[in-house]
N, C-alpha and C positions, 0 to 999 in steps of 0.2 A: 558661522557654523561652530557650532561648541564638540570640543573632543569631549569623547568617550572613558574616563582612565581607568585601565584595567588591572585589578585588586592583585595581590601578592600572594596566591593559594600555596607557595609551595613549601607550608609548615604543612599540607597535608600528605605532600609527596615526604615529606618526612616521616611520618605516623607512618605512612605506609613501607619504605625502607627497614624502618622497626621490627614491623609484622614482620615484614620477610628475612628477617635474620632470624627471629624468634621461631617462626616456622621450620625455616628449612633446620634448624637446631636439634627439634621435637620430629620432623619427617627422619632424618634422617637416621636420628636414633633408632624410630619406629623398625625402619628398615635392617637396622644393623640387628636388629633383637630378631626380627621372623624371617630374613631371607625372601621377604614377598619380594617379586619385580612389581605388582601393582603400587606397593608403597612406594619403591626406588621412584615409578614413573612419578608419583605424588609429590617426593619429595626434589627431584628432576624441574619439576614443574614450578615448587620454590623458588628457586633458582633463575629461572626465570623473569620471575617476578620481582625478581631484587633487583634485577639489568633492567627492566621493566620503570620500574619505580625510579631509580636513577635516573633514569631519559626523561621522568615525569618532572623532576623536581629540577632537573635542567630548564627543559622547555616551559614552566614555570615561572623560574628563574627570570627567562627569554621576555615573555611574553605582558610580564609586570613593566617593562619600560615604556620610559614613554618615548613618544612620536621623536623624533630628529631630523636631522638634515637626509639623511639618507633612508629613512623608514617613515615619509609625511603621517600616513597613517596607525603608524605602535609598530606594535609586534605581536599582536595576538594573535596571529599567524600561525605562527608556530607552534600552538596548541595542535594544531590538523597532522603537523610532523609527527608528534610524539604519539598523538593515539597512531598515526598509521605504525608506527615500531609496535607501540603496544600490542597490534593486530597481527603483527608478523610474529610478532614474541607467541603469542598463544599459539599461531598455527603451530612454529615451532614447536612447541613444549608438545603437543599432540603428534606431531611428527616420532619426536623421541618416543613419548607413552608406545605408540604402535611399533614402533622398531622394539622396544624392549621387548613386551609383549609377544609379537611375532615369535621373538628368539625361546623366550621360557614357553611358548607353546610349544616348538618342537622339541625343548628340552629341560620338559617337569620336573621340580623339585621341590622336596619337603617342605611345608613353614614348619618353623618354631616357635615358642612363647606368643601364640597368637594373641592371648586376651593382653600381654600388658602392650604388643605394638599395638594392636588398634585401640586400646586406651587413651596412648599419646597421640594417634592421631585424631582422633575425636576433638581433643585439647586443644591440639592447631589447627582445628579446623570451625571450632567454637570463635578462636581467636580471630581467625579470617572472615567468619560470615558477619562480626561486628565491628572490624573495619572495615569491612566492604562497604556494610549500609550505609557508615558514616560519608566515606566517600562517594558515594554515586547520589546520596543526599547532601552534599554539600556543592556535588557536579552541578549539582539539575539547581539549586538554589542561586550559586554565582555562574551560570551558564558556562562552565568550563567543562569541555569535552576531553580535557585531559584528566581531571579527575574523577570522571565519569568511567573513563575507559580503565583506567587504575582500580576503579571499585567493581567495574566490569570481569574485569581482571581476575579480580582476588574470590569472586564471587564464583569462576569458571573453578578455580583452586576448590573452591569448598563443596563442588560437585564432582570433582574428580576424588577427594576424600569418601564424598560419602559412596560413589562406586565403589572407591577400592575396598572400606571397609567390607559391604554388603560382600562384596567376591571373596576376601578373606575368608569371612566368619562364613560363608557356604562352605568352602573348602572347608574350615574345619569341621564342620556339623557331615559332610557328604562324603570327604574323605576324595572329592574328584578335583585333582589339582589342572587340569584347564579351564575350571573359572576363573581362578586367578589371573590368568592374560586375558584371558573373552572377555570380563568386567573392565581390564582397562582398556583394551582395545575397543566398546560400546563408548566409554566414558571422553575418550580423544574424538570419536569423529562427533559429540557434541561440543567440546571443544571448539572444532573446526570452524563447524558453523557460528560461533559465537565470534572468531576471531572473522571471519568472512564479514560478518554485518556490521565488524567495526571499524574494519578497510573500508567497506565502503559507504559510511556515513563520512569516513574522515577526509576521504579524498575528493567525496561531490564539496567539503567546505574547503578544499585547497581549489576546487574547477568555479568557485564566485556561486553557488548555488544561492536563486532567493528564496526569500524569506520563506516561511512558512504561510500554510492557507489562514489560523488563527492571528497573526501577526496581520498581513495581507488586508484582510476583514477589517482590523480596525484602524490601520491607514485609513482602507474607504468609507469608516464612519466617520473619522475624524474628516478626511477633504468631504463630503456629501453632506456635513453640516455646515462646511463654512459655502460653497455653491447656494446653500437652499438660504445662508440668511443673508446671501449677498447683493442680494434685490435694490435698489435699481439698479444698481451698477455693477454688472455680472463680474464672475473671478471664475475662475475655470483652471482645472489642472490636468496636462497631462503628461505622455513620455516619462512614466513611473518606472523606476528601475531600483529592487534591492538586493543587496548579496548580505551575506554574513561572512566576519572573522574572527572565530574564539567566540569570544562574548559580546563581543561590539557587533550591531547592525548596523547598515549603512543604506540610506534611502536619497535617493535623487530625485526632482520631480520639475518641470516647468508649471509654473502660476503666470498663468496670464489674465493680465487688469488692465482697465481701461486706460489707453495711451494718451488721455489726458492728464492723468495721474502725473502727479511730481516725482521724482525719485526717493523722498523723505517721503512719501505716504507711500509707497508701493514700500517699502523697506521696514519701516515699519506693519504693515500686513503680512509680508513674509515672519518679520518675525513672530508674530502673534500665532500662525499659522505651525512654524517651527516648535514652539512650546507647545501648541496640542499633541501633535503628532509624539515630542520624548515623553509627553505624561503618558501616552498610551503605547507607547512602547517601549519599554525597556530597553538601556543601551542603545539606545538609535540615537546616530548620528544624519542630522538631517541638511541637505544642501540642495535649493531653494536657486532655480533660474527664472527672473520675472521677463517676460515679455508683452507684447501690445497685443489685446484679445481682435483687436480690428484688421493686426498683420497675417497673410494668407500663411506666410513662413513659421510666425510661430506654432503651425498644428503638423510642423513636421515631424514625423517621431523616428527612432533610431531603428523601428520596425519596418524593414523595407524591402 
């Protein structure tokens, strides 16, 4: 069985750490110049995201080791950790937005210098929506759901900006200061649900969830061409079992061949068998139980 080794992403939880200083830097400003609480929750939200990013570039960190005496299989694990914080972190931050919110609803009050704070938030929020892309395109690229979630992250940031703006610059054009918390109090409970869908992709990969149906599919092309050219001497696979961790797949499977077979010829078809399956999957680690296709025991499967 060949490991999996899992790449060192966390110069991107760095890039993201950056934003977030630079951000909440330009929020806060923003906020100190108009007096919005939609900014305050904006730049609130920041802040977040720098505790956020920290946890990323930990688990990172983490997740870059390799395998040892006490962790056989890595630590890519620990990517599922940090996005579930990540997910707590946005309910949070939504949390907050509505409690602020809530309070300047019952207790309106003036903006000031509207055009130059929503200026600056435009600025960090330009800032944000292009690390974001970077990050949730470099997620999806090395399969890491922590920079996925990080880019997720900063991506809920740059729609919570562009609420607050839009409620701002109503208030000033309308002169009606309850848009100002109604725009962010709308802006938090999508928040919510973005932080909800990220808890729970992350914790079905902490509960062994397998594989995907695309992934899945080309397992059974890959085993259903080696059955179809296995003629005369049939090869047969079953008791398929995959999970995912971070970025590593992991597939299990019994091959059953003819119990005539020598142990160096069935060992080698495993492996031959082994190298189709990682060119057709990505990250997959593959382990390969042979058995005798004539024994009644070997079609026991762990389904039962």
């Amino acid at each position: 069985m060949d490991s999996a080794p899992t790449k060192d992403l966390s110069r991107w939880a760095l890039l993201s750490i950056a934003t977030a200083l630079v951000t909440i830097a330009l929020k806060t400003t923003a906020w100190q110049i108009t007096g919005s609480v939609g900014l305050l929750s904006d730049a609130a939200e920041s802040l977040v995201n720098l505790v956020a990013a920290i946890v990323a570039f930990i688990a990172l960190r983490v997740a870059a080791r390799p395998a040892d005496d006490d962790h056989n299989f890595g630590h890519a694990k620990s990517e599922y950790f940090s996005a579930v914080i990540e997910g707590v972190m946005i309910v949070v931050a939504a949390g907050v937005i509505i409690y602020t919110a809530v309070d300047r609803l019952l207790n309106p009050r003036e903006l000031e210098s509207i055009g130059i704070g929503l200026g600056i938030s435009v600025v960090a929020s330009v800032f944000n929506g292009v690390v974001a892309w970077l990050l949730i395109r470099a997620g999806r690229r090395h399969r890491s759901i922590t920079l996925e979630a990080d880019g997720k992250h900063l991506l809920t940031d740059v729609w919570t900006t562009a609420g607050v703006v839009v409620g701002v610059a109503l208030v000033a054009l309308t002169g009606w200061l309850p848009l100002d918390p109604l725009i962010a109090i709308g802006v938090a409970i999508n928040i919510l649900v973005v932080g909800y869908l990220l808890i729970k992709r992350s914790t079905a990969g902490l509960m062994d969830t397998a594989l995907g149906d695309d992934d899945l599919a080309r397992i059974d092309e890959v085993l259903e061409k080696f059955r179809a050219d296995s003629a005369p001497e049939p090869v047969e696979f079953h008791d398929i079992r995959t999970r995912e961790s971070g970025p590593v797949r992991f597939l299990q499977l019994h091959m059953l061949v003819p119990g005539a077979w020598s142990v160096q010829r069935g060992h080698d078809a495993a492996e031959v068998v082994e190298a189709a399956l990682r060119d057709a999957v990505e990250g997959l680690v593959v382990t390969v139980h042979l058995e005798p296709i004539e024994d009644p025991r070997a079609y026991e499967s762990w389904r039962r």
